[in-house]
C-alpha positions as CSV (number, residue, x, y, z in Angstrom):
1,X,0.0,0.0,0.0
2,X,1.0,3.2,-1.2
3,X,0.7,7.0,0.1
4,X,-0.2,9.3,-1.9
5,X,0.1,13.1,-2.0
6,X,3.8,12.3,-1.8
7,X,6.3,13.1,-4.9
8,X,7.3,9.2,-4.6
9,X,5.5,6.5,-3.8
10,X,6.3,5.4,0.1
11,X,5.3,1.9,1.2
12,X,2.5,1.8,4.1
13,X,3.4,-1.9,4.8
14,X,4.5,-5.3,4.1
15,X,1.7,-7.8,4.2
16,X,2.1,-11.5,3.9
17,X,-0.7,-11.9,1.3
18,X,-1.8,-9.5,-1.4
19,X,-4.4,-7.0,-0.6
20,X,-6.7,-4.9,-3.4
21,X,-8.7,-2.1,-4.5
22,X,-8.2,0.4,-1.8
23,X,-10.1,3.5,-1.3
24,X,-9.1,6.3,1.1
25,X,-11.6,7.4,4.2
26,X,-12.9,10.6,3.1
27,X,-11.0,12.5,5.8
28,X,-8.0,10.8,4.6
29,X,-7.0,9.2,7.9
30,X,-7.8,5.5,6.8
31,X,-7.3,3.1,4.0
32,X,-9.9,-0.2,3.7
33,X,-9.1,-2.9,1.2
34,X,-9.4,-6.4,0.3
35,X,-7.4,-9.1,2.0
36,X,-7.5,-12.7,2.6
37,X,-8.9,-13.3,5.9
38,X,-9.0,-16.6,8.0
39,X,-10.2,-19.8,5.8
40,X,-9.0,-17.6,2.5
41,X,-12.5,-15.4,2.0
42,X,-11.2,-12.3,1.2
43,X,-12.6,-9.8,3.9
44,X,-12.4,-6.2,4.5
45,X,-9.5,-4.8,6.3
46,X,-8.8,-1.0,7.5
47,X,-5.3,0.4,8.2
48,X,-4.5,4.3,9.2
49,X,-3.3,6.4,6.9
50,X,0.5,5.8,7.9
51,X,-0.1,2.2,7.5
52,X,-0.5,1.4,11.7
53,X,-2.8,-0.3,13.2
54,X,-4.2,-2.6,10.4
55,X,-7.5,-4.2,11.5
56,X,-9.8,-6.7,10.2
57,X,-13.3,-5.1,9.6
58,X,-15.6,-8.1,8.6
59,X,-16.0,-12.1,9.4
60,X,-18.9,-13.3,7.3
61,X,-18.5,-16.0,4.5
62,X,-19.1,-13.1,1.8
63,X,-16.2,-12.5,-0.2
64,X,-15.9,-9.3,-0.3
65,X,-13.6,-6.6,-3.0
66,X,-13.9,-2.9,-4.0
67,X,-14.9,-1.2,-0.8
68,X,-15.4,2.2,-1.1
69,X,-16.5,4.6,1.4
70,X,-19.2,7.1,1.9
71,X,-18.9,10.5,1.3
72,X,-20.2,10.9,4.8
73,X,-17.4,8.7,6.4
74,X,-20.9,6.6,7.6
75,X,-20.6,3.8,5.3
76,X,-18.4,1.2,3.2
77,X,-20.2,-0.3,0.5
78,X,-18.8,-3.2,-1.4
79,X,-19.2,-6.2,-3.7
80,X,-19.0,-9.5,-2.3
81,X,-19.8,-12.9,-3.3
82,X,-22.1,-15.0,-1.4
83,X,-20.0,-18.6,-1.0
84,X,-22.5,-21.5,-2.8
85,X,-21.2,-25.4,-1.8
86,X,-21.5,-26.5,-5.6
87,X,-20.4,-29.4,-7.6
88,X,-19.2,-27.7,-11.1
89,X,-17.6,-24.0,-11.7
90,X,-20.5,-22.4,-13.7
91,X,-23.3,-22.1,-11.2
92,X,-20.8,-20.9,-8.8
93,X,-20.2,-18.2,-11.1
94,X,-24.1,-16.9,-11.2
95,X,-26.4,-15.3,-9.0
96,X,-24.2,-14.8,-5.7
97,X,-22.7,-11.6,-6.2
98,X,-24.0,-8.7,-5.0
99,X,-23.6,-5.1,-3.2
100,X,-23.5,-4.6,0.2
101,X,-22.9,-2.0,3.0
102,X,-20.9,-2.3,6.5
103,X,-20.2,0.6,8.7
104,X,-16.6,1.5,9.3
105,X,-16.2,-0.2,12.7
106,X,-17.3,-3.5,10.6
107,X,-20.6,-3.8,12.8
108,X,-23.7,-3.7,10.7
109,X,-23.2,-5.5,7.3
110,X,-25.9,-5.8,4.8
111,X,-27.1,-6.4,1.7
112,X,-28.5,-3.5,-0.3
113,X,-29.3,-6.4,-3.6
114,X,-31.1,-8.9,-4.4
115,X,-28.1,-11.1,-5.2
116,X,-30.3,-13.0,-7.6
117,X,-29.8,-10.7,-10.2
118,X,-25.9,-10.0,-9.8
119,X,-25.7,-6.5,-9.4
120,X,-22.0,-4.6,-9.5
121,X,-21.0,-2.6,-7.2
122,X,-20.8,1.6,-9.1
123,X,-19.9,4.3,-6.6
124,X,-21.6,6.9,-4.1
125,X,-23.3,10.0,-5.4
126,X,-23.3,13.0,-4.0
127,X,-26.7,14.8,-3.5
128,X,-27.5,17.0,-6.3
129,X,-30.2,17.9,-9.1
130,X,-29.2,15.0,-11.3
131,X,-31.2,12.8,-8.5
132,X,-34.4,14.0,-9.8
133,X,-36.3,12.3,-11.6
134,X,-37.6,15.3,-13.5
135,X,-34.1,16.8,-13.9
136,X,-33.3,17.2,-17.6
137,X,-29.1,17.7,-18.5
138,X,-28.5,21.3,-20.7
C-alpha cells in the first residue's frame, strides 16, 4: 500500500498476502481494502493512513472486493460474493454476487441487492439535481 500526496511512492506496509482495490476514508486518515482473511475469503481490512494499526473489519462467509467509502465517512459499500457449496464452476459463477454496506467499525453488514440478479457494485453519489427524476441535463 502506497501514500499518496507524496512526490514518490512510500510503502504503508508489508503484508504476507496481497491486498486490493483500496479506497481512502474521506477525511484521509484511513485506507480499507481487500485481504484474505482466516479460511481464504477475502474480507475487508482498515489500516491508518500511515499504515498502523491494520485491522480486520468483517468475518462473514461473503467474499468481499472494491470497498469504497461514503462520502459521509458513515458507510463502506462493497461487492462480495455470497459462498455457494456446488459441484461444477458455472453455477458458482451466477447469481451470488451482490452489493453490500458495513459501517466503518465492521458492525452492521448488509445487503443492499437482491443477489439473484448479480448486481456490480458503481460508486456513491453526492446529493445534487441529477437525483431528480424530472431533472433534464442542458
Amino acid at each position: 500500500m502506497y501514500k499518496i500526496d507524496y512526490p514518490e511512492a512510500a510503502k504503508l506496509k508489508e503484508r504476507p498476502a496481497n491486498a486490493f482495490a483500496p479506497d481512502w476514508s474521506p477525511d484521509g486518515t484511513a485506507l480499507v481494502f481487500a485481504a484474505p482473511g482466516p479460511g481464504e475469503i477475502y474480507q475487508l481490512f482498515r489500516m491508518n493512513a500511515d499504515g498502523s494499526n491494520e485491522t480486520q473489519l468483517t468475518s462473514s462467509s461473503v467474499a468481499k472486493g472494491f470497498p469504497r467509502w461514503a462520502p459521509d465517512n458513515s458507510l463502506i459499500a462493497f461487492g462480495g460474493t455470497v459462498t455457494v457449496p456446488v459441484a461444477s464452476e458455472k453455477p458458482a459463477l451466477v447469481h451470488n454476487s451482490g452489493v453490500f454496506t458495513v459501517k466503518p467499525d465492521g458492525t452492521d453488514e448488509r445487503p443492499l441487492t437482491d443477489i439473484a440478479r448479480d448486481p456490480r457494485l458503481g460508486g456513491w453519489c453526492i446529493s445534487g439535481p441529477w437525483l431528480n427524476k424530472n431533472w433534464k441535463a442542458a
